[in-house]
N, C-alpha and C positions, 0 to 999 in steps of 0.2 A: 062427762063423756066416758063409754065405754072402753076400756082396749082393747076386748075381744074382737070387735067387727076391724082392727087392725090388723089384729093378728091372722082372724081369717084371710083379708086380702093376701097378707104374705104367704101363708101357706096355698090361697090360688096358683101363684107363680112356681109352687116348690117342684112341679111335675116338670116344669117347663126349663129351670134350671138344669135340672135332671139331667136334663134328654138332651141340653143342650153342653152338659160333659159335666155338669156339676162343680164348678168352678164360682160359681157367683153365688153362692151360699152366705158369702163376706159380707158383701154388697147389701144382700138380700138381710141380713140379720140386723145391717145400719139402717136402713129404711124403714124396718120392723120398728127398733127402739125409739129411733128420736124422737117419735110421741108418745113416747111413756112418759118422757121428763112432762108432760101435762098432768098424768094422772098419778104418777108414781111418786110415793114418800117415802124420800133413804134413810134406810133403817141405818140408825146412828146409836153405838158406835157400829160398824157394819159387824158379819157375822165373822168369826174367827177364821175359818176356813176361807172365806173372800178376800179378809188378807194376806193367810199366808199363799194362796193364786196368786196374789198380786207380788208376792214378795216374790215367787219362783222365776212368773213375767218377767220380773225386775230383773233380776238375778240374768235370766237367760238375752236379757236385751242387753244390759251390761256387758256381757262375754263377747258383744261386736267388736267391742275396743280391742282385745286380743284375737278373734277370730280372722284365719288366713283368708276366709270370702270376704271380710268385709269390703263394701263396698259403697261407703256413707248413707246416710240416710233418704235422702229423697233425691229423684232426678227428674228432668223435663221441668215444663211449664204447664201450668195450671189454664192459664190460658192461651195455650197453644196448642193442647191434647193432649200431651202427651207426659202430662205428670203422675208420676208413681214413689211408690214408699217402696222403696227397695231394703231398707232395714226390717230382716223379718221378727225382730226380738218389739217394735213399735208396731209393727199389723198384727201381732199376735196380743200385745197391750191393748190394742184399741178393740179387737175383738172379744178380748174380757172385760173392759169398760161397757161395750158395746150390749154385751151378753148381759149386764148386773143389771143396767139398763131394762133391758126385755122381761128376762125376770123379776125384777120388782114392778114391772107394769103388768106383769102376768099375773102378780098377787093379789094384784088388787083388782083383781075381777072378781063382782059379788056374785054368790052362789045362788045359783038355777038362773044367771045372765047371759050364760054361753050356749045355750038352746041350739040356735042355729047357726053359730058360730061355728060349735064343735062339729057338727052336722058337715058343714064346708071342709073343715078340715081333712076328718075322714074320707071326703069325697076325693078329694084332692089325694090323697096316699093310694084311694084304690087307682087314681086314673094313671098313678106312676106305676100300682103293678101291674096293671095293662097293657101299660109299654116297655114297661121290664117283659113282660114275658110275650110280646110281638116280638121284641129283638131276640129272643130266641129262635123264632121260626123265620125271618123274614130278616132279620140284623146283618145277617152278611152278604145278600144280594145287594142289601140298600147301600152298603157302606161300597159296595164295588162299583153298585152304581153311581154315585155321590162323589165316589173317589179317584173312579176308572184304573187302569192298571199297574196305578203306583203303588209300589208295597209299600212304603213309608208312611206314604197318606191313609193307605188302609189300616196300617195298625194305630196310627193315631186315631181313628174311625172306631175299632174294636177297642181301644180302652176306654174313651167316652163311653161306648156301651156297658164297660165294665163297671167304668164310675158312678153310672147310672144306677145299675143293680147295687151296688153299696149306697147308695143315698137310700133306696128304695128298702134293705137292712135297718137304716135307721129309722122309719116311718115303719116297720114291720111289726115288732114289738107292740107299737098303737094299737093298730088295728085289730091284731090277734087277740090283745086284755080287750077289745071292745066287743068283739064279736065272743069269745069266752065267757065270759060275764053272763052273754043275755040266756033268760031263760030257755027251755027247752031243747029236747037231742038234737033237734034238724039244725042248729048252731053250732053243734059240737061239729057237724057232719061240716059244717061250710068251713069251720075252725080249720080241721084237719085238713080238708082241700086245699084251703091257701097256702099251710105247710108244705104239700105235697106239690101243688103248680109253685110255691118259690122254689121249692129246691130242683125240681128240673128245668125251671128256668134260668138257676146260674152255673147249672152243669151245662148249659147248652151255652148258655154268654162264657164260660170259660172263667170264673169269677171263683176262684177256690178261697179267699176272705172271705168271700159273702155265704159259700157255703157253710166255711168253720162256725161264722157268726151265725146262724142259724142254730149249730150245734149247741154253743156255746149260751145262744139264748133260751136253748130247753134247756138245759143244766142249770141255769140262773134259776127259773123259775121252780126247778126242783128244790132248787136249794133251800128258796122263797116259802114254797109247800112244807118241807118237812122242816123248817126254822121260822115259825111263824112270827117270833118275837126280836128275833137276835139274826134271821135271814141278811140281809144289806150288810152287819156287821162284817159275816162271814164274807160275801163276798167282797166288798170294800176292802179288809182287811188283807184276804188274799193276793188281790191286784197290787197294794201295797208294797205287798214282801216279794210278790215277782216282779218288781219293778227295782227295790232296793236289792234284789241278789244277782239281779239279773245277768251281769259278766258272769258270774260262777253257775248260777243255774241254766244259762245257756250253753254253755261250753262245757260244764257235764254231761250236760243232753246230747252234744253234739259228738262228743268224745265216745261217749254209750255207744253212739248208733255208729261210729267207724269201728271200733270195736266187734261190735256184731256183724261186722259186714252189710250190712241196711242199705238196700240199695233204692233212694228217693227219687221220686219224680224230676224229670230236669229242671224242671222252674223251682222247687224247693230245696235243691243240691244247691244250684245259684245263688241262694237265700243264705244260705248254709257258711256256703264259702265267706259269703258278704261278710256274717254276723261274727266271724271268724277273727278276721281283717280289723272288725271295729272294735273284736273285745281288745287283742293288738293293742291298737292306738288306745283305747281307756286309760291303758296300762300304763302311755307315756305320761300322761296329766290326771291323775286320778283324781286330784283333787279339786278345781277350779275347772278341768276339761280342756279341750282345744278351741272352745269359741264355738257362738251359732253358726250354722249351718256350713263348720269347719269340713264334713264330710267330701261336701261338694267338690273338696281339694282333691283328694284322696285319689289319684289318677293311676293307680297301682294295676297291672291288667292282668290276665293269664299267663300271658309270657311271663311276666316276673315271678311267676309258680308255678312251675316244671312238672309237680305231683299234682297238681290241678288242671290243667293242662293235657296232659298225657290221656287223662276221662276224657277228653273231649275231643269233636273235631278241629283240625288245625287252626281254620278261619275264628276261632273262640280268643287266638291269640292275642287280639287286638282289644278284647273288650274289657271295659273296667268291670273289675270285681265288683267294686261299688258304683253300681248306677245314679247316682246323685244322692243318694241318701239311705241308710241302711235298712227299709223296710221293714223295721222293728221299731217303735218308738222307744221305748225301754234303754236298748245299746245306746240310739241316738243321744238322748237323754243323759244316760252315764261319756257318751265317746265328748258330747260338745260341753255339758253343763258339768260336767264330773260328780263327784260323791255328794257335794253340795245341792247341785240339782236333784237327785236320785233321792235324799235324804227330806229335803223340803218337797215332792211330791208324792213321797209316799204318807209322809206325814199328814199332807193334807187331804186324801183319801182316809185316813184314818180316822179323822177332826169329823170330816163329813159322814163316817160312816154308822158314829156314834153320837152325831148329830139329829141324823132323818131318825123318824118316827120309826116304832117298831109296824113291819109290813100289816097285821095284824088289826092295825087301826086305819088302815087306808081301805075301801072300795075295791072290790077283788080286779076290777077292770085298770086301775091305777097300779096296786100292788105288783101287780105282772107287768103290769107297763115299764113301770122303772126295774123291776130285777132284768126284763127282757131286754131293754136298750144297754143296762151296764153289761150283758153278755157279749150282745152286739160289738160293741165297740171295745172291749179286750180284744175280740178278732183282729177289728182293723186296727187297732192300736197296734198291733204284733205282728202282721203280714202284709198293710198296705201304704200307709200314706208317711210322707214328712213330718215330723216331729211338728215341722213348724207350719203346716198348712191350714192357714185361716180358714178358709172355705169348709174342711171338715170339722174343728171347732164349731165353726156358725152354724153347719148343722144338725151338730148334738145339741149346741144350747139351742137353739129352735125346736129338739123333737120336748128338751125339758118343759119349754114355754106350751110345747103341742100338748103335754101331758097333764100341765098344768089346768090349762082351758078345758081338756078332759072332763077333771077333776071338778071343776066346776059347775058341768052341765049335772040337771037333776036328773037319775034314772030311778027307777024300783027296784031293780034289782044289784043285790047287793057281791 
């Protein structure tokens, strides 16, 4: 049995998840694997780098016992509905078991078997920028009319939309190494269009991650270009170090620009403040951190900062600095797992980075593939989601398994 014609069904769903806020990517990546354990043979002893994941996992599932959210492990009945794993240090565990799972069933697809496998796939990432870029034109009638004149409901409306265009970032990358790749300029020309309709389509969803990510993915691939051998190290390497300085290289960044007088965007002033707040608390547990998804504590608002404050309108008084979690993975990382965490993830970026092949020996459609989703996902790693959000996990390692199956399909050109 193949796992390609699996993995195409899960990528049928991947538009549909999308659209419907991007949240069941989790989900989506369990039903991907558990037929892998059919075809898939675990590499024993596993690879270095998938331990020390797993050690980090560990590490960050551990810090429940001391974290102020904690809130036991699992609640409800299984068979009554309403059962959940509320421990997010175990959904983010079962997400990486989940993932080694997928990946090793994705290995084992034989070469020129994913034909129209991959074929599906692709289909499937265009039909999400479709509707990524409908909800640009059409996204905020719909959501008014779906939602009527509730402004709460609307904006949880327009962030699904949001969530959407960042899933549709991570399926970007794909597509662009596939259409890149094929011979002749009229491809170049379709290349450049997709660039040019994503990026007015998340200036218009309001998506400033997904724009960075964009940036950040042609900078990858430059890197990829003029580092043909040693490319992934560099950037691997990078991520690394801004993740282990990351209190101090934030907070010189951020120190710079008051300094200069810089006067940012309100949503990235917001940011600002947050990341502020969390280098702060780093400070108080530097070493072991305050526990997962400790942030969530953090009820600290405007009013409790006078000089913050005073920027703003009055009604700002009430709001947490930190919104549930610091919109930076990196701080989060250092504020709940402390130096320990910081230290064991960058290391394992490091492991992997001088792991992967040099770019050079990969398929130019591949090569770009993976420099362009590790861009992608520096972005949202650093301006969007929870540290600890399974759902975004499941759908990097899904775009991995997407790149994989790629990889596999035979093409000519090189």
């Amino acid at each position: 049995m193949s796992y390609a014609p699996i993995l195409a069904a899960a990528f049928v769903l991947w538009p549909v998840i999308g659209l419907l806020g991007a949240q069941g990517y989790g989900p989506l990546l369990a039903i991907a694997a558990l037929p892998a354990l059919a075809v898939a043979r675990p590499k024993m002893p596993p690879a270095v780098y998938a331990l020390m994941a797993l050690v980090f996992v560990g590490w960050a599932a551990l810090s429940d016992l001391w974290s102020p959210a904690s809130r036991g492990f699992i609640s409800g009945h299984l068979l009554e509905g309403d059962f959940a794993i509320r421990a997010a240090g175990v959904r983010i565990l079962l997400t990486a078991l989940f993932g080694m799972m997928a990946v090793a069933g994705a290995l084992q697809i034989r070469q020129g078997t994913a034909q129209r496998s991959a074929r599906v796939m692709l289909g499937a990432f265009a039909v999400q920028g479709l509707l990524v870029a409908a909800s640009a034109v059409i996204g905020g009638p719909v959501v008014a009319m779906i939602y009527g004149a509730d402004a709460l409901e609307q904006a949880k409306g327009a962030q699904n939309i949001a969530r959407n265009a960042n899933a549709f970032m991570i399926a970007l990358p794909v597509l662009l190494a596939y259409l890149v790749a094929r011979p002749g300029w009229k491809w170049r020309v379709v290349t450049a269009g997709l660039v040019l309709a994503s990026i007015v389509s998340v200036i218009y969803d309001d998506t400033d991650s997904a724009l960075i990510g964009i940036a950040f993915m042609l900078a990858a691939a430059a890197v990829v270009m003029l580092a043909p051998k040693t490319g992934y190290r560099w950037l691997l390497c990078m991520v690394a170090a801004y993740i282990a300085s990351a209190p101090v290289l934030i907070g010189s960044a951020v120190n710079l620009i008051t300094q200069l007088g810089i006067q940012l965007p309100a949503s990235f002033q917001s940011r600002v403040w947050s990341w502020q707040l969390v280098i702060s608390k780093s400070v108080e547990k530097p070493i072991i951190g305050h526990g997962i998804g400790a942030s969530k504590t953090w009820r600290d608002t405007y009013a409790d900062h006078p000089a913050w404050l005073a920027q703003l309108p009055d009604f700002w008084s009430v709001y947490p600095i930190v919104p549930g979690h610091p919109h930076n993975m990196a701080l989060q990382i250092w504020a709940e797992t402390g130096l320990i965490g910081a230290v064991l993830t960058a290391l394992t970026l490091v492991v992997i980075g001088f792991r992967l092949p040099a770019p050079d020996t990969f398929r130019t459609d591949i090569r770009y593939a993976i420099a362009g989703l590790i861009g992608v996902v520096v972005s949202l790693f650093s301006f969007s989601y929870n540290v600890w959000n399974d759902s975004f996990w499941a759908s990097i390692i899904l775009a991995v398994c997407g790149i994989i199956l790629l990889a596999r399909r035979e093409r000519t050109s090189l």
